[in-house]
C-alpha positions in Angstrom: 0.0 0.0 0.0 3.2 2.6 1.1 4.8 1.9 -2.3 1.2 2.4 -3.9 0.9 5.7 -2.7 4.6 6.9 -3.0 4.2 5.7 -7.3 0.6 6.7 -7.9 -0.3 9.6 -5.6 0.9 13.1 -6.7 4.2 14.6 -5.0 2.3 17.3 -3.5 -0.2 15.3 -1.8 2.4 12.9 -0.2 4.7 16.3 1.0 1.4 16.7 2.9 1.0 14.0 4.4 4.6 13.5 5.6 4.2 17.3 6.8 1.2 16.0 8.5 2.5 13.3 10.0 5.7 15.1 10.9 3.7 17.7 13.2 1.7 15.0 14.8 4.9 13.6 15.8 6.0 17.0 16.5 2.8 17.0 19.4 4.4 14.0 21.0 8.2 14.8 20.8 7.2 17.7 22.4 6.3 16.4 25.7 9.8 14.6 25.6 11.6 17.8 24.9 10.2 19.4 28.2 7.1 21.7 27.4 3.9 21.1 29.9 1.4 23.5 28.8 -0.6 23.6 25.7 0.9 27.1 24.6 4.1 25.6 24.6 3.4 22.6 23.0 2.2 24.7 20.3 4.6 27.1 19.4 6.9 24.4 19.0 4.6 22.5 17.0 4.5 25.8 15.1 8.5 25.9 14.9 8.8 22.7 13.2 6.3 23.9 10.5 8.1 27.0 9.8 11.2 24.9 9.6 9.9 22.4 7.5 8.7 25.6 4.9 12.0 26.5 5.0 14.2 23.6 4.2 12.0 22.7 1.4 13.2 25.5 -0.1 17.0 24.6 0.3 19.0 22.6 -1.8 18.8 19.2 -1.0 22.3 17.8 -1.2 23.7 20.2 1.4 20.5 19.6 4.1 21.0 15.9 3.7 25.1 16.4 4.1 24.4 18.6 7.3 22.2 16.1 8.7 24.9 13.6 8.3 27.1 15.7 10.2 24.8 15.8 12.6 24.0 12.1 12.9 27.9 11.3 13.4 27.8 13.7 15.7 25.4 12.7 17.7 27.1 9.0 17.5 30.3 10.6 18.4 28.5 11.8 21.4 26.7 8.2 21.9 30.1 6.5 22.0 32.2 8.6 24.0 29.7 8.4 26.9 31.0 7.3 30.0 
């Protein structure tokens, strides 16, 4: 069904949906990240958004080669905990 919908459905409606989905999870991570109250949990619901808008403008290759960075990073980070 995914690989259905990834072929068949327009591009534009599946950015939606991963937007979508992406701020639902957004909602969630942001009771992990610390925020309690509603207002909160909004605005940074309201931050990804307005991130997402702008990396789709960017150009792709360097996003993907900073999130790398970041990835090793963070597993630079995982491995050199006491």
């Amino acid at each position: 069904m995914a690989i259905v919908v990834l072929f068949l459905v327009p591009m534009s409606y599946f950015i939606a949906a991963i937007s979508i989905m992406m701020l639902l999870a957004a909602w969630e991570w942001s009771q992990l990240a610390g925020f309690k109250t509603p207002t909160a949990k909004v605005m940074y619901v309201i931050l990804i958004a307005v991130s997402l808008c702008v990396v789709s403008y960017l150009p792709t290759v360097p996003v993907l080669m900073l999130a790398s960075l970041w990835w090793l990073l963070a597993l630079y980070w995982i491995t050199q905990y006491p």
